[in-house]
Each structure stands twice: as C-alpha cells, then as structure tokens.
N, C-alpha and C positions, 0 to 999 in steps of 0.2 A: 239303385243309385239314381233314380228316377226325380228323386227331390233335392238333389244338388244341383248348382246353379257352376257352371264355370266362368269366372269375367274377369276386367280388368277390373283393377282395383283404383279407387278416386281417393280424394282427402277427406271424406266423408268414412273413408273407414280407416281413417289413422288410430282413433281410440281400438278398434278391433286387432288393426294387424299389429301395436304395442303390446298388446294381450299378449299377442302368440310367438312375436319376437320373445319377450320376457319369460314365456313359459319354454319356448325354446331355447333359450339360454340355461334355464333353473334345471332341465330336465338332464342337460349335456353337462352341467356345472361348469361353463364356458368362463365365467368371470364371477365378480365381486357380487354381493346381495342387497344391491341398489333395488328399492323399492318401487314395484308399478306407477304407484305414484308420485315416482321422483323420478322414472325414467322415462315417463308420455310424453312430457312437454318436450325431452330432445329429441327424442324419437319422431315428433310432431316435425319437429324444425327438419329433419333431415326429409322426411317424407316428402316437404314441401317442395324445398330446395330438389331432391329428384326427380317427382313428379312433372315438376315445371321444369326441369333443364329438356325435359322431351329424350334422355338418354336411360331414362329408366320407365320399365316397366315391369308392374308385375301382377299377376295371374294368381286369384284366389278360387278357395272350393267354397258357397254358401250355401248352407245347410235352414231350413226353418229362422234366416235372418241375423244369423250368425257365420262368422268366418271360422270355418273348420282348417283350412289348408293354405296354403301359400307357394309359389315360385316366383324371386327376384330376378330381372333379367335386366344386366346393365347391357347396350347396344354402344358399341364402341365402335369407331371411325379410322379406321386405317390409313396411315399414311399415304398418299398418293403415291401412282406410279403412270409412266406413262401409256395411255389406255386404259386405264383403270384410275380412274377418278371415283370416289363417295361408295369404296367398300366399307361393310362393319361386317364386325360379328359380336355375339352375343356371350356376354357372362354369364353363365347362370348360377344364383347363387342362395343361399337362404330357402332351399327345400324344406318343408316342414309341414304336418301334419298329424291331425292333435291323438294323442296313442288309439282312443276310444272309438275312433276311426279311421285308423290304420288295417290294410289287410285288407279293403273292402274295393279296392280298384282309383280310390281319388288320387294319391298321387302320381298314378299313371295316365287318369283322364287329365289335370292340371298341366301334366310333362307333353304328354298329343297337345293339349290346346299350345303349348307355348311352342310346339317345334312347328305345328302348325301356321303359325304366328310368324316366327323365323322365317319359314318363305316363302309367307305373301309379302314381307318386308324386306323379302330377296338380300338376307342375312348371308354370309359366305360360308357360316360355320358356326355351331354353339359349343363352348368350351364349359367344363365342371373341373371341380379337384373334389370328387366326391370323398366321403368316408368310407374307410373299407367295407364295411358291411354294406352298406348303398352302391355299388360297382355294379352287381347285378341287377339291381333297378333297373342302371342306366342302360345299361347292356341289351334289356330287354327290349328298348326304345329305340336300338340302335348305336348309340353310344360305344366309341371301341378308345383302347388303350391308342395314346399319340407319344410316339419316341421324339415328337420336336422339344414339349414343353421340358424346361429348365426354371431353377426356380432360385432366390438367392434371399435368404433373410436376415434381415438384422436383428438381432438381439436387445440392442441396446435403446431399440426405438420405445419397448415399451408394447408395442402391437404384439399380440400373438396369433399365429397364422389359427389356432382353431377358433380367435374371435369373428373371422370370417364366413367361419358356416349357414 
C-alpha cells in the first residue's frame, strides 16, 4: 500500500470524487440512472458549497493519480452549554472504495487518517449509521454500538435514508 496517497480532498478533484460518488450509487442501486454527465455539474455545486462552508471534510485514498477511496466528514457544532462553548463532532459519511481495491487495507488507512484528524481537531465524537455488513469495519477502528441515537423519517419528503450513504 506503499503507493497510495492518503489526503484531504480539494475542488480540484470534484470531477474524481463525482466518478466515485456515481459509481457508488450504481453499485448500491441507491437511486435513479442520471447520467455522470448530468450528475457532475450538481455534484460540482454541492462540493463547492461544503468545501468552503469549512464544515466539511473529506479524506481520499490516491492511487497512481487517481481517486480510488473516499471518507465524508460533516464537523457539526453543538449547541452551547455553559463551560462548554465551540463542541463538534463529526458525521461520517459516504465510505466508499472502488471493489478492485477493496480488501487491501485502504479503507481502514482513510478511517485512521480521519479519526486521526478528529483529534487533532478535538472532535467530541464521530458518529456512522453504517450498513450492516460495514459494522465490523467500524468495529475494528473502534467504533461500538450507541443506545442514545434515535431516528425519525419522513416518508413523504421524498429523501430516502439509504440515499445517505
């Protein structure tokens, strides 16, 4: 694994990380079959818009110049309390990593770089709703079952909670 790069990702790889979004979508058959190149240019816009709000970040795997892997991490800001001003923690979301290499240790080294990341950035906590088969992953990173989170969806919005992944 010597020739993978792990870093933050810029708007310089928005055409890359739309690649792996879409083929992450196609592979999970998460939604509709909007085409790469009808779905870059939003995908562009939303990059932008996270990028620059400074509440997103996310941690790719690069392989010979190419984006093989991905971890999204939205950094959310907690309501004050008193003594406790400017807590976050971290969403993590959009795990993915392309089949061809899968099995090879990347998205464990991408999961270290971002927990790693977490507390230099003295994060409180990083939260997942993984996939069942993904539990062990996260498990191995540390990651444990939380009896706080509750969850409550609406139906009629149109979202569907596995477009989240």
């Amino acid at each position: 694994m010597t020739d993978i790069i792990i870093r933050q990702a810029t708007m310089h790889d928005a055409v890359e990380l739309a690649r792996l979004r879409w083929d992450f979508d196609r592979e999970y058959a998460l939604t509709s079959h909007q085409s790469l190149d009808d779905f870059a240019p939003g995908f562009a816009a939303f990059l932008k818009r996270a990028l620059g709000s400074g509440q997103w970040v996310i941690w790719v795997a690069e392989r010979e110049g190419r984006l093989i892997g991905h971890i999204y991490v939205q950094a959310i800001l907690k309501v004050p309390r008193p003594g406790l001003l400017n807590r976050w923690y971290g969403y993590v979301t959009n795990v993915y990593v392309e089949p061809d290499a899968r099995s090879a240790g990347i998205g464990s080294a991408i999961l270290s770089r971002v927990i790693a990341w977490a507390r230099e950035a003295r994060l409180e906590f990083l939260i997942v709703w993984p996939a069942e088969p993904s539990v062990e992953f996260y498990a191995r990173q540390g990651f444990a079952p939380s009896p706080d989170a509750l969850e409550l969806h609406f139906a009629d919005t149109g979202n569907n909670p596995e477009e989240s992944r």
